[in-house]
C-alpha positions in Angstrom: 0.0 0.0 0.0 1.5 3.1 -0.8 0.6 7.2 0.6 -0.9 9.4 -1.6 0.6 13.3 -0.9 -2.2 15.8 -0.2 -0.6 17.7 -3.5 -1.2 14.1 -5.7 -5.4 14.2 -4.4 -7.9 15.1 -6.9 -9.8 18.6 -6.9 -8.9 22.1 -6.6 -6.5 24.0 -4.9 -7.4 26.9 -2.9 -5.5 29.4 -4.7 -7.0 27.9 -7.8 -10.4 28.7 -6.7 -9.3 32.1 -5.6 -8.0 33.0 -9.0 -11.5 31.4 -10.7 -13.5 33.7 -8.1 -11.6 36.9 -8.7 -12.4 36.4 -12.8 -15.9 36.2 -12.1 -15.8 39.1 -9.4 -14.1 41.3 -12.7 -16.5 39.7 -15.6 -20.0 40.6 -13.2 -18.7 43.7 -12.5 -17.7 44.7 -15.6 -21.2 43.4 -16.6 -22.7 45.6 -13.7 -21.2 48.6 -15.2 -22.3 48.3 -19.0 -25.9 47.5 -17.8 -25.9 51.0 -15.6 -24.6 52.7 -18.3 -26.9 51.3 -20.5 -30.0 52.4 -18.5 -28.6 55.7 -17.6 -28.6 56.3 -21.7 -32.4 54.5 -21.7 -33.7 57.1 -19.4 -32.0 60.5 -21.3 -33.3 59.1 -24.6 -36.7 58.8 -23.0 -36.8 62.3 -21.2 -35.2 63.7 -24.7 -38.4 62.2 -26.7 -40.5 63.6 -24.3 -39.7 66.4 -24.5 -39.0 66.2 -28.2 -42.8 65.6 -28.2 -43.9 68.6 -26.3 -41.5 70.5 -28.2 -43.5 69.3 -31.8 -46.8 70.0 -29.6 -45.7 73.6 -29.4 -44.9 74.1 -32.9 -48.1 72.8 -34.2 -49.4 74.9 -32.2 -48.2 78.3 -33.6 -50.2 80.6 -34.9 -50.9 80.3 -38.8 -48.5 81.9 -41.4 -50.9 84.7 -41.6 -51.3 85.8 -37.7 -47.7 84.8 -36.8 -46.5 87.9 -34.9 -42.8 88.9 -33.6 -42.7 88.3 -29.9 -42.6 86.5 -27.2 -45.1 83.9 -26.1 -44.6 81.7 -22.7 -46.4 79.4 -20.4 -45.9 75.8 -19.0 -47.4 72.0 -20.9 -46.9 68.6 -19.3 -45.0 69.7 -16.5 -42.5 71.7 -19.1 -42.0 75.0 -19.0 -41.8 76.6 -22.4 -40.6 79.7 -24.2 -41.3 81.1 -28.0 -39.5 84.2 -29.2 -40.3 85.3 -32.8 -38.4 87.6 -34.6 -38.0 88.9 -38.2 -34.6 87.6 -40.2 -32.3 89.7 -41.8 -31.4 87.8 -45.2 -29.1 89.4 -47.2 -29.3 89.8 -51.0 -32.5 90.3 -52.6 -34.9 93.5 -52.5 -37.2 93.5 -49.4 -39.7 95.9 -50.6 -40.9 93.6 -53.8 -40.6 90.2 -51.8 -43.9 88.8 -51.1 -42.5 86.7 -47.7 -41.1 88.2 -44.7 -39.4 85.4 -43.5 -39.3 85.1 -38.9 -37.4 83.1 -36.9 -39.1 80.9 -34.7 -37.2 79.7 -31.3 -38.6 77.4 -29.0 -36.8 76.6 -25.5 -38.4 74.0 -23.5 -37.3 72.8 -20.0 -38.6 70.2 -17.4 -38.6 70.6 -13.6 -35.6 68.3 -13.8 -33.7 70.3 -15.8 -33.6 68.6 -18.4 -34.4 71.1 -21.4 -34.3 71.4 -25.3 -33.8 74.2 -27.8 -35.3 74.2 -31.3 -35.0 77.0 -34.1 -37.1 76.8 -37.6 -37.9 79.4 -39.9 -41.2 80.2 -40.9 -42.1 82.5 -43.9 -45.2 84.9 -43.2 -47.0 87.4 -45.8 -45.8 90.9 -46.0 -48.8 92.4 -45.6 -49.6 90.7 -42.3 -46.5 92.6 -41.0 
């Protein structure tokens, strides 16, 4: 009958397991921190459409080409508050007086109660005659 040494006995060793362990600790954490980052992104995409949708809410909203009037226009939708500043464009070239369009800028600044906020500019062309 012969001895078996405790290094000749099936299994693992402990420092064998340690090193297996410590892997996993760095694969699941590594996995932890794409999956935060991940829904971190989810939930500013899903505040950005929001208020991407208020924000096309507003526009449709304007005043046709005909009663559309620099200013400024304010006031508060969904839990956004918004802003609307019209103003006429300077365009160089071209003879104002025989132009049948004025054109105005149109910008819209909306911001939630988390701060969160979005800026949109567009252009909108308006009669002369209703100037």
């Amino acid at each position: 009958m012969s001895r078996r040494s405790c290094s000749d006995s099936a299994g693992f060793t402990l420092i064998e397991t340690l090193v297996a362990l410590a892997i996993i600790a760095v694969v699941l954490g590594t996995i932890g921190a794409v999956v935060a980052t991940t829904a971190k992104g989810t939930r500013a995409i899903d505040q950005r459409m929001a208020l991407a949708g208020t924000a096309e809410t507003l526009l449709a909203d304007l005043p046709t080409r005909s009663l559309l009037k620099p200013g400024r226009r304010s006031g508060e939708l969904a839990g956004s508050r918004w802003r609307v500043d019209v103003a006429p464009m300077n365009v160089p070239g071209g003879d104002p007086a025989s132009d049948r369009f004025v054109p105005l800028a149109v910008n819209l600044r909306l911001q939630r109660a988390d701060g969160s906020a979005i800026q949109v500019t567009t252009v909108k062309l308006v009669p002369r005659a209703s100037q």
